[in-house]
Wavefront OBJ file of the C-alpha trace (Angstrom):
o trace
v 99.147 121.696 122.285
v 96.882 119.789 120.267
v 98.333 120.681 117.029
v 101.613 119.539 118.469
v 100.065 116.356 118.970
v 98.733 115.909 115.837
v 102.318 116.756 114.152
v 103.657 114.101 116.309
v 101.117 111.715 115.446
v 101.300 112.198 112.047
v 104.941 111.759 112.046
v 104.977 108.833 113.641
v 101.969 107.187 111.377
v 104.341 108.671 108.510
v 107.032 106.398 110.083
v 104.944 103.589 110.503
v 104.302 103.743 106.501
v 107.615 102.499 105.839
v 106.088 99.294 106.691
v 103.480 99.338 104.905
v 105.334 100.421 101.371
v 107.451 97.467 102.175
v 105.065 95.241 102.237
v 103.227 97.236 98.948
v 106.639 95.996 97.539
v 107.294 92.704 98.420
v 103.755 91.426 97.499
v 104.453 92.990 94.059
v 101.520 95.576 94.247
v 100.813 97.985 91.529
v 102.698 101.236 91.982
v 101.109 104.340 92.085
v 101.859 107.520 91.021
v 103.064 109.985 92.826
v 100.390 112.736 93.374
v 97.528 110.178 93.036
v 94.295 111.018 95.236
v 94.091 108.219 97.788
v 91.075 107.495 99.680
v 90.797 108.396 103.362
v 89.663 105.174 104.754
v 92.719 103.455 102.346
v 95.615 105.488 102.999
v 94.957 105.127 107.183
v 94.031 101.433 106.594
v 97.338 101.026 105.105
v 99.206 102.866 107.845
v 97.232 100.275 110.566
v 97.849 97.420 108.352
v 101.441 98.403 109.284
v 101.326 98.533 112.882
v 99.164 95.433 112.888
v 101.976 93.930 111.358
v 104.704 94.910 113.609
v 102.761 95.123 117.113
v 100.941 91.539 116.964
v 104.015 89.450 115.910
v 105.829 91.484 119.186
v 102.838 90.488 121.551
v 102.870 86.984 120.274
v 107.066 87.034 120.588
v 106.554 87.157 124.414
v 106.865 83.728 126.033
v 103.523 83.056 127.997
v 105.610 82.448 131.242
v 107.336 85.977 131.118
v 103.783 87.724 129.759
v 103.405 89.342 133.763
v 107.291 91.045 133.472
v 108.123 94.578 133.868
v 111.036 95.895 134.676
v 112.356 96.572 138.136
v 115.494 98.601 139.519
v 117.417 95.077 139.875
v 117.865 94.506 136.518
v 119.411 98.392 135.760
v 122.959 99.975 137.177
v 122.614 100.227 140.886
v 122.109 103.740 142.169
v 119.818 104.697 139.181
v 117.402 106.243 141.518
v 114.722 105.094 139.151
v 111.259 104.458 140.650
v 109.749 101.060 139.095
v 106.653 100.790 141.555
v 103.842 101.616 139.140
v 105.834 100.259 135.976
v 103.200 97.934 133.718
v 104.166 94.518 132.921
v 104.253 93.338 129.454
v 100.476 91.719 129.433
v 99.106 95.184 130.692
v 100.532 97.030 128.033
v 99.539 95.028 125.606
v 95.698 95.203 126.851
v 96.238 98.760 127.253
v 97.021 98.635 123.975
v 93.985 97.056 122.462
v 91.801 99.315 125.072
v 92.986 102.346 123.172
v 92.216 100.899 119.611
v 88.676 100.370 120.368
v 88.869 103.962 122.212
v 90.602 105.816 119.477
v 88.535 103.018 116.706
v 85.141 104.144 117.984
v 85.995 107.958 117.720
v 86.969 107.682 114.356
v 83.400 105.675 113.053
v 80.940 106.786 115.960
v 80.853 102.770 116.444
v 80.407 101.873 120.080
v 83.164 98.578 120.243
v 81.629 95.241 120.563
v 83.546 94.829 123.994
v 83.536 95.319 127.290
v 87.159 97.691 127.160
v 87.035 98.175 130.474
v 86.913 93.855 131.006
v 90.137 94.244 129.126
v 92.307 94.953 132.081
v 91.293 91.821 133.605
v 92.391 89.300 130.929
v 95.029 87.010 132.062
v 97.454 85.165 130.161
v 99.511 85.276 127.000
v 96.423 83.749 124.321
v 93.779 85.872 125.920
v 95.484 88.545 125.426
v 96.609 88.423 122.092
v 92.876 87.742 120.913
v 92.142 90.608 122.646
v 94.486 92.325 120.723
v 94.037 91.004 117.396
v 90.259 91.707 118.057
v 90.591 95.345 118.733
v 92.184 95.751 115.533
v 89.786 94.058 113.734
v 87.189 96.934 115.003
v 89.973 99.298 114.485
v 90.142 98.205 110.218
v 86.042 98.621 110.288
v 86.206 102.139 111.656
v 89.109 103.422 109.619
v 86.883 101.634 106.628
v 84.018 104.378 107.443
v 86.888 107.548 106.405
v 85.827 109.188 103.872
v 86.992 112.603 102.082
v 83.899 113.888 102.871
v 84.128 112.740 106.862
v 87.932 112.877 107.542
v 88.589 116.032 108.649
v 85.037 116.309 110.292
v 85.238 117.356 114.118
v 84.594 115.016 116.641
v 85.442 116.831 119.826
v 87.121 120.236 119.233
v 90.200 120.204 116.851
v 90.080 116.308 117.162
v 88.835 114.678 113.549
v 88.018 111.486 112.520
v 91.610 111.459 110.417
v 93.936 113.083 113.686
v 91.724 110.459 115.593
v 93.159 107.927 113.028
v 96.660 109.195 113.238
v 96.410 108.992 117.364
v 95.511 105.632 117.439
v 98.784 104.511 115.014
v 100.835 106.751 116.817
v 99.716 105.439 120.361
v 100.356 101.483 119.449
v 103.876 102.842 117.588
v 104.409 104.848 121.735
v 103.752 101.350 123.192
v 105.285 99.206 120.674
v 109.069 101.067 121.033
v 108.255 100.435 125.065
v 107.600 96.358 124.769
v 110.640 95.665 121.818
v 112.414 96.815 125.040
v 110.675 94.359 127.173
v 111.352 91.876 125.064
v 114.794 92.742 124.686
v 115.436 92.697 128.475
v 114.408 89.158 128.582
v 116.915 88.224 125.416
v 114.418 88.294 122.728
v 115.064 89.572 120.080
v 111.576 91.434 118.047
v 110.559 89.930 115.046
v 110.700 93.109 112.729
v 114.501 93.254 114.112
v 114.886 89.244 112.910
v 114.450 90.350 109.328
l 1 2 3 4 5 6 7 8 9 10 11 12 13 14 15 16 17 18 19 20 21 22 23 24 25 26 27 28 29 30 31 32 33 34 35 36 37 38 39 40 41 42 43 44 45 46 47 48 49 50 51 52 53 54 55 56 57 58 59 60 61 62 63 64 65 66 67 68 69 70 71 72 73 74 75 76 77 78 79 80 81 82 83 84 85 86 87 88 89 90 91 92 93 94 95 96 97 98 99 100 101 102 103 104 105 106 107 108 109 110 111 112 113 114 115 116 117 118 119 120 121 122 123 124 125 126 127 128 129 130 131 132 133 134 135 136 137 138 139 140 141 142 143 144 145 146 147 148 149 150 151 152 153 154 155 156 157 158 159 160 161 162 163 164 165 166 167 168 169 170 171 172 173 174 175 176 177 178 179 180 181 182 183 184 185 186 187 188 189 190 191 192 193 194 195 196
């Protein structure tokens, strides 16, 4: 099971690279050759750097009025048969989101996060919460900073490592991220990587 995760995750980091070669190519950054030994804490900083990217424009996207929406059976076909009762709102994902950086952050450097993640929850509003955000992956580019080729594949609990620990924590936000572009979407926004 856990190896299936980690294929996942890595697949959907690998994904999430797309971005990040963009942007290696649109600031004009010196190529590099193809079978050219990349640092640990470099190659997963760059693969964050990406996500960053993506997920803080989307959280910022949301107007601050519709930040508590979730979806709810009256905006789908009637009859669905859906059950929206426990569905998260926008703002709750998003601090979920952040909660998991510093989780999945902390695992990966042994740091203990300079928050209160549980306090997360219980942030209201639309600024609050994108500090929060932008916060937890400032902690989350200090821990992936601490990879090394000497510490990557180093066990933290089991078959977890500090790099499949890396790999969760891009492949969690890229989980969460498909979820709000639909949020927004349902409230006729379009996402900003979609705008470009």
């Amino acid at each position: 099971m856990m190896m299936k995760r980690m294929v996942v995750a890595l697949a959907l980091a690998g994904c999430c690279c797309v971005s990040g070669v963009q942007a290696q190519m649109d600031t004009k950054a010196p190529k590099i050759a193809p079978g050219t030994m990349i640092e640990p804490a470099k190659s997963f900083d760059g693969m964050l750097s990406g996500m960053e990217s993506e997920f803080v424009p989307l959280a910022q996207a949301m107007p601050a009025e519709k930040y508590d929406f979730a979806p709810s059976a009256a905006i789908f076909v009637p009859g669905q048969g859906s059950e929206y009762a426990t569905v998260s709102s926008f703002r709750k994902m998003v601090l979920h989101v952040a909660a998991a950086n510093y989780y999945y952050a902390s695992q990966v450097s042994g740091t203990k996060p300079d928050v209160d993640v549980k306090g997360l929850a219980n942030i209201k509003g639309k600024d609050a919460a994108v500090a929060a955000l932008q916060a937890s992956f400032v902690f989350a580019h200090k821990a992936f900073g601490t990879l090394t080729v000497q510490n990557a594949f180093e066990s933290v609990q089991g078959t977890e490592t500090r790099a499949s620990l890396a790999g969760g924590l891009v492949a969690h936000a890229n989980d969460h991220y498909g979820q709000l572009v639909e949020y927004l979407r349902m409230n006729g926004i379009v996402p900003p990587a979609s705008r470009k």
